[in-house]
C-alpha positions in Angstrom: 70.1 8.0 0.3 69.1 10.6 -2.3 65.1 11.0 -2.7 65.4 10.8 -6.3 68.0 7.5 -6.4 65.6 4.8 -6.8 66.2 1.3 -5.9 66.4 -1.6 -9.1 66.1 -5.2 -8.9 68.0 -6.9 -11.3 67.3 -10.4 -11.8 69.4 -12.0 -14.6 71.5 -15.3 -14.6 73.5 -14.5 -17.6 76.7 -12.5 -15.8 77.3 -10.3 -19.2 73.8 -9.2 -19.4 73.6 -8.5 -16.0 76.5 -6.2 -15.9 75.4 -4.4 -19.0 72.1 -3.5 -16.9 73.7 -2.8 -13.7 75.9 -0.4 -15.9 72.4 1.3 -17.5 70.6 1.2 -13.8 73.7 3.5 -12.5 74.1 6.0 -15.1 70.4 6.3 -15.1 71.3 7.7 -11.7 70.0 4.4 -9.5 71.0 1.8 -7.4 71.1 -1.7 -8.7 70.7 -4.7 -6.5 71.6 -7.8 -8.0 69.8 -11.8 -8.3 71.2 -14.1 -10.2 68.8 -16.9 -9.2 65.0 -17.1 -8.3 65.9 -17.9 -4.7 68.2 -14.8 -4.7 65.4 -12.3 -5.8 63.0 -13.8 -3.5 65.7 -13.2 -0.8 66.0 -9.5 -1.5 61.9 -9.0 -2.0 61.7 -10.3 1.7 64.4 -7.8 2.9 63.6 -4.7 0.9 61.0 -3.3 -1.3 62.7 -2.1 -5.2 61.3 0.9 -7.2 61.2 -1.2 -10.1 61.9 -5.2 -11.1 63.8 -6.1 -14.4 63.4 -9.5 -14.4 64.7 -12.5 -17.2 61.7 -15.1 -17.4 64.5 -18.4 -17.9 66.3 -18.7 -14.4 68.3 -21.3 -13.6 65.9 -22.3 -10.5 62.6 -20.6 -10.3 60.9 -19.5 -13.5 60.4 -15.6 -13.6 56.8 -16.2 -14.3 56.4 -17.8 -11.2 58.0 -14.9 -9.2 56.2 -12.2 -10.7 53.0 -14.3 -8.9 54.2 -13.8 -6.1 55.3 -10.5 -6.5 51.5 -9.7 -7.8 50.1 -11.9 -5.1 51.5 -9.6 -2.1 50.0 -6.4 -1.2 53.8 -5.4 -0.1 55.0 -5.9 -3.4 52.2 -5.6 -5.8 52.3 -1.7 -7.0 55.9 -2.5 -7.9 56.5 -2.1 -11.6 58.0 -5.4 -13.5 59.8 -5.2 -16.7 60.7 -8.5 -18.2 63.3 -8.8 -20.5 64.3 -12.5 -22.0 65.7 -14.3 -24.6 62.4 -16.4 -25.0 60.1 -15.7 -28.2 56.3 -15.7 -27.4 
């Protein structure tokens, strides 16, 4: 793989806004790898280790909140940058 083709975790449950960031991950020149559950993005954070995490806080199983614990709670995964993106207001 090329050096400079990072890797992007895509955590989304809504199918439409999921393929409109898989579409901006690629033409930023990077490979997307897809969750569309909490149980899903768990399974790829124990298989691999992403450049970067875009991740919706309302999934249908696990809240993001709670992942991004356990992301922050692993020294594997830790230094791996989060951006959250939802539909929630705060």
């Amino acid at each position: 793989m090329d050096a400079n083709r990072k890797t992007v975790l895509i955590i989304e449950d809504n199918a439409s806004l999921r393929d409109i960031l898989v579409q901006f991950v690629k033409r930023a020149g990077h490979q997307p790898l897809l969750a569309d559950t909490g149980a899903a993005a768990l399974g790829w954070l124990s298989a691999t280790r992403p450049d970067l995490v875009l991740i919706d806080l309302g999934l249908p199983d696990i809240d993001g909140e709670s992942i991004i614990e356990s992301l922050k709670a692993s020294p594997r995964t830790r230094e791996i940058p989060i951006v959250v993106q939802t539909a929630f207001g705060r």
